[in-house]
N, C-alpha and C positions, 0 to 999 in steps of 0.2 A: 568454891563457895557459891550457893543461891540464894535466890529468895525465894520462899513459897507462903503462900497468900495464907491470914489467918479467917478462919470459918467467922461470920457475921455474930455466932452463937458464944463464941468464947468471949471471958472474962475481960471486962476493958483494961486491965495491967500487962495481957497478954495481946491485945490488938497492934501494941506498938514496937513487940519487939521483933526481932529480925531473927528465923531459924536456919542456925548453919544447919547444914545436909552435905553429905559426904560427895567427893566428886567421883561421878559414872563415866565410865569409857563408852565412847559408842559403839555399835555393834559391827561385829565383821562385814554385814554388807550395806554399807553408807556410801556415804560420799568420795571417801576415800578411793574405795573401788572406781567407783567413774570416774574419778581426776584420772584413775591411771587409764581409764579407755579413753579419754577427750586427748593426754597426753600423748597416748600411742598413736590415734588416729593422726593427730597433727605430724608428730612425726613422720609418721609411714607418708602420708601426703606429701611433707615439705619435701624427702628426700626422691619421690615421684617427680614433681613439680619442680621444683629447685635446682637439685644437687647430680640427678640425673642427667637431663638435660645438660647443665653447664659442665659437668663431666665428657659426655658425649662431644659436646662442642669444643672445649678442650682438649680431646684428642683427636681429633679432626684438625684442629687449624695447627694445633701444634707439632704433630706425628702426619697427617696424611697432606694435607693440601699442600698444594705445591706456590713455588715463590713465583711473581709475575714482575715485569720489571716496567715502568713507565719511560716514557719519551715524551717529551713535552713542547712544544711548536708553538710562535706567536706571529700571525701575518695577518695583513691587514689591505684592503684595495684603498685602493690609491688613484689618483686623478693626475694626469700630465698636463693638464691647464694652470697658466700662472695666476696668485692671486693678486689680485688690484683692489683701489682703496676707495673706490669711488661709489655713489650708490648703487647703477648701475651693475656692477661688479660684484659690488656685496650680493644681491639680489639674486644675481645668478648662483654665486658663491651657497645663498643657501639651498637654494635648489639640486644644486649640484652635490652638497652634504644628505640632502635626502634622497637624492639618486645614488652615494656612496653607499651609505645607509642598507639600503633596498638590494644594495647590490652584495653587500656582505652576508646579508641573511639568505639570498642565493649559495651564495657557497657554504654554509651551515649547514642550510636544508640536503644540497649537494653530497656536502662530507657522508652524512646518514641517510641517505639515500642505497638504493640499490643502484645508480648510475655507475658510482663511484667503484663499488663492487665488482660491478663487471668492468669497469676502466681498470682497475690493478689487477685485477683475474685474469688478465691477458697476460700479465706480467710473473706475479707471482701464484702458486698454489695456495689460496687462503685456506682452504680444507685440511692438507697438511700443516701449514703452520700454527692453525688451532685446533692440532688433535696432537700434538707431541706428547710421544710418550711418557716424558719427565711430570706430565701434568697428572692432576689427578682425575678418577670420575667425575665426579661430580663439576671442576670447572672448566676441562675439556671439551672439544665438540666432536658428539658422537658419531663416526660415518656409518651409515653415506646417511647424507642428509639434503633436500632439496635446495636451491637457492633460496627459497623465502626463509626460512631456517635458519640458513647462513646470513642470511641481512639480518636478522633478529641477532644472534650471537655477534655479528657485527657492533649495534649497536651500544649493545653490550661491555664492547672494549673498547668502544672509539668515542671519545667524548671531546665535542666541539660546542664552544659557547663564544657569543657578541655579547663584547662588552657596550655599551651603548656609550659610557661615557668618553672612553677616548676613542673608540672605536677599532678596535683590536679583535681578532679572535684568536680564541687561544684551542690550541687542539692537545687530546692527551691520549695517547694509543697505548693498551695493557698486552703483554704477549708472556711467552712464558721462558725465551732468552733475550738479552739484550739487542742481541743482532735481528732477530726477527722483530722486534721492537721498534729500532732505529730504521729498516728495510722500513715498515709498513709508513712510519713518518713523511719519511721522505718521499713516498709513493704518493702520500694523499698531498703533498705541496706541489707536487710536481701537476698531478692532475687537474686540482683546483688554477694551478696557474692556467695550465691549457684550458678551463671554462670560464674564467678570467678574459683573458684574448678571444677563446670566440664570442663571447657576450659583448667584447671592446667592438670586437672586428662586425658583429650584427651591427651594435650600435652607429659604426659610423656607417655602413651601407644603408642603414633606414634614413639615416641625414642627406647623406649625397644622392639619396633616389631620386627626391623628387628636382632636385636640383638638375641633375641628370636629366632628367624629361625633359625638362624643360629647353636644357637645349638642345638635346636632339631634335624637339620638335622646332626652336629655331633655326637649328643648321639646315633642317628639310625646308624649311620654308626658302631660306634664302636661296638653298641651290634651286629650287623651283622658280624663283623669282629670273636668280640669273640666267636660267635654260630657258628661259621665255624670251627673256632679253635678247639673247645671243638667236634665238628663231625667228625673231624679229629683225633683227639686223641682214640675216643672212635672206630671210626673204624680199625685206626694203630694198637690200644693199645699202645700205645708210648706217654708218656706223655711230652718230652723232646726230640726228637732224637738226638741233639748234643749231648746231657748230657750223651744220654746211649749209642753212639759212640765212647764218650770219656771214660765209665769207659770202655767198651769193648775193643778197645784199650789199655786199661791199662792192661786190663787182658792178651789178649792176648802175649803184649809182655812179664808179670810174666811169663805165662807157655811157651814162647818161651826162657825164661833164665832157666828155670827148664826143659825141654828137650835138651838144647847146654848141661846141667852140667850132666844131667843123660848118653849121649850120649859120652862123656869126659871122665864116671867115667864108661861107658861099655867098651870104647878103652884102658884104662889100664889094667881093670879085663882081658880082653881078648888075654893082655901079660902073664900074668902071671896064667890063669888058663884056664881049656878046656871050649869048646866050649858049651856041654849041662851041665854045671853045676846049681844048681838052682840059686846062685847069679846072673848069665849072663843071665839066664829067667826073674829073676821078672825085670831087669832091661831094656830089652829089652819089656818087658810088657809094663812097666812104659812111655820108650821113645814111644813105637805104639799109648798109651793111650795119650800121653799129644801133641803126633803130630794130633792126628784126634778129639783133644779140640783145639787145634789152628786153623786148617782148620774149624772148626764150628763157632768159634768166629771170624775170617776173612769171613764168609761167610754172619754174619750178620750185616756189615758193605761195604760189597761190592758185585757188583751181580757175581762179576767174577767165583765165585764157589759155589751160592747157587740160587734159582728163585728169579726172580726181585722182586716180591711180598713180598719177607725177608726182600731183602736190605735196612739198615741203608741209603746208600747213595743217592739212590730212595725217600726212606718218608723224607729226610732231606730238597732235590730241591724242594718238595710240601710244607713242614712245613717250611722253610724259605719266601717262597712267603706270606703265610698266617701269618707270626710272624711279616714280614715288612708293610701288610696292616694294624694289631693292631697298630704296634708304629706309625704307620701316625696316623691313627683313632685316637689314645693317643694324640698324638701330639694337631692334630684339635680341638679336645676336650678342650685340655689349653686352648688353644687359644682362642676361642669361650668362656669360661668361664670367660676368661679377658677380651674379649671386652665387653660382660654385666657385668662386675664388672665397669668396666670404663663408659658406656651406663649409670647404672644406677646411678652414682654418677654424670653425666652430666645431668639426671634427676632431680636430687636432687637439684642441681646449679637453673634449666631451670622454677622451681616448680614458681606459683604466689601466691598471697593472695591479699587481700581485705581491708585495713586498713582503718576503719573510726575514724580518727583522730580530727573529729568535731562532735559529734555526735549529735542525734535530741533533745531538748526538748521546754518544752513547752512555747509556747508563752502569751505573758501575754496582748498584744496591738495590734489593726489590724490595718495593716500598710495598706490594699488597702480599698476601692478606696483611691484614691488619691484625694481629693474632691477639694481642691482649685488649684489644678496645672492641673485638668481637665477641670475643669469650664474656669482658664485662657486659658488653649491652645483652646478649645469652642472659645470666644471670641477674641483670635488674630486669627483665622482661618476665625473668620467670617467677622471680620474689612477688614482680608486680598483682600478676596471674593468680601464686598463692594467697596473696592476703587479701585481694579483693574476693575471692573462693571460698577461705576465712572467714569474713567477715557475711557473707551471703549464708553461707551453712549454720554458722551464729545466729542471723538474722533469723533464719528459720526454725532450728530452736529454739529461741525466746519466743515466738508467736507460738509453739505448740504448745 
């Protein structure tokens, strides 16, 4: 049924009614026809776009790609300094978390490195073990191929991450048998330990260096000090001059008490008997002799009555200058011995290690590919593709 309009001119009893008219089919080339070309076209597309594609990738992961097996390692650097509670210690403590820190992300960068590369490449064939024939084209490594290549392909298979929060790394190595899997693991713990210890073994020779200097340049001083010392003595002949000022001294004043009493015991004889008696000789002897030992032994302790070249008091202003540069020397010496005793126990605190606390073994199941969560992401990637392609070709039919 329709409506069709009545003419302005017709009769007003006929204006109001309604003329059925038979129903017309449309003609063969309407609409109909293009729904079947819009429908074909989407089809032919969706099954290009779509169903190809995830076809393809479906028998690829399913039928050709080969299993790869993982190995999984969790180690972590570590500090052989103890911790204390104090503030001092805490303080160091965090310092020393940022120098763990700093140090972990060295062996990161290490693992994915070409160093690393050519450190296990001495060991194993990485070009054979990532071109095994069980594998397929496409995830195989094609030879021959350069080393920059082979670091890339590296990379690839070897995934190392810092965790920041406990500070862990964790390492995951893809191969295409278990055993070459587990071999390559245990290659890159073993390595990183060995850049572990030399980075320990730098760290503490950069602490003890200057420490080190330090007293070498004390020990030179002081043997300089004492080789002057000892050239001193041997040219004085004085091995002490205080020492032999002080027994000359000593001496001198004995025989200036043995000359006052000889001199004492001549002024009585000299009351009571003549003057050339032999008593009043030998004792006058006695007093000339013990006066010209006192002026001797006063001579060599002062220059006042003998050549400066004698004088005690002369070698004494040399040999003290030279006994105060030893006890510095002495001194510096300590000292310097204590800060590398101190140095090296801040060493000891500072030292690192390597702890793999997960260690590698072997895998029993290959966990890539991923066959069904690849195939799906394939096919939502391509659904994605078609309906956005869809909706663009739409777009652009409705504007024409």
């Amino acid at each position: 049924m329709s409506l069709e309009p009545v003419s302005p001119s017709a009769p007003p009893a006929e204006r109001g009614r309604i003329i059925r008219l038979p129903f017309r089919p449309p003609l063969p080339y309407s609409v109909t026809s293009r729904g079947r070309r819009r429908i074909s076209f989407a089809s032919l597309s969706f099954l290009l776009v779509v169903a190809l594609p995830t076809l393809l990738a479906a028998v690829y992961f399913f039928a050709v790609a080969a299993d790869q097996y993982v190995v999984e390692s969790r180690i972590a650097v570590r500090s052989a300094g103890p911790v204390r509670g104090d503030a001092p210690s805490l303080l160091r403590g965090s310092v020393a978390a940022a120098q763990l820190s700093l140090d972990s992300n060295i062996v990161v960068q290490y693992i994915e490195s070409r160093a690393i590369v050519d450190d296990i490449g001495q060991t194993f064939d990485l070009r054979k073990i990532f071109s095994r024939r069980r594998a397929d084209r496409l995830s195989r490594l094609s030879l021959p191929v350069p080393v920059e290549e082979l670091v890339r392909y590296w990379k690839g298979q070897v995934d190392a991450f810092f965790d920041t929060g406990d500070g862990t790394i964790t390492v995951k190595v893809r191969a295409f048998t278990p055993t070459d899997a587990l071999a390559i693991a245990r290659a890159i713990v073993e390595s990183s330990q060995r850049l572990v210890n030399a980075l320990s073994q730098r760290a503490r020779r950069d602490t003890l260096r200057q420490s080190q200097e330090e007293v070498r340049h004390a020990e030179a001083r002081l043997t300089q000090a004492l080789a002057k010392l000892r050239e001193f003595r041997d040219r004085k002949g004085v091995v002490d001059p205080k020492e032999t000022a002080d027994r000359t001294l000593s001496l001198a004043a004995k025989v200036r008490e043995q000359r006052l009493a000889a001199e004492a015991e001549l002024s009585i004889l000299k009351k009571y008997l003549r003057d050339k008696t032999p008593a009043i000789a030998m004792l006058e002897a006695r007093i000339a002799a013990l006066t010209a030992q006192q002026h001797a032994l006063d001579a060599e302790v002062t220059a006042s009555q003998g050549p400066r070249a004698q004088a005690l008091s002369a070698v004494m202003g040399s040999y003290d200058q030279l006994a105060a540069e030893r006890s510095f020397a002495e001194t510096a010496y300590r000292h310097a011995l204590a800060a590398l005793d101190r140095s090296r126990a801040d060493a000891d605190r500072r030292q690192i290690y390597l702890a793999d606390f997960v260690a590698p073994s072997l895998p029993q199941e290959a966990l890539y590919p991923r066959r069904w969560r690849a195939v799906g992401l394939v096919l939502l990637i391509a659904f994605a593709v078609w309906g956005i392609g869809g909706l663009i070709v739409q777009a652009v039919r409705d504007h024409l």
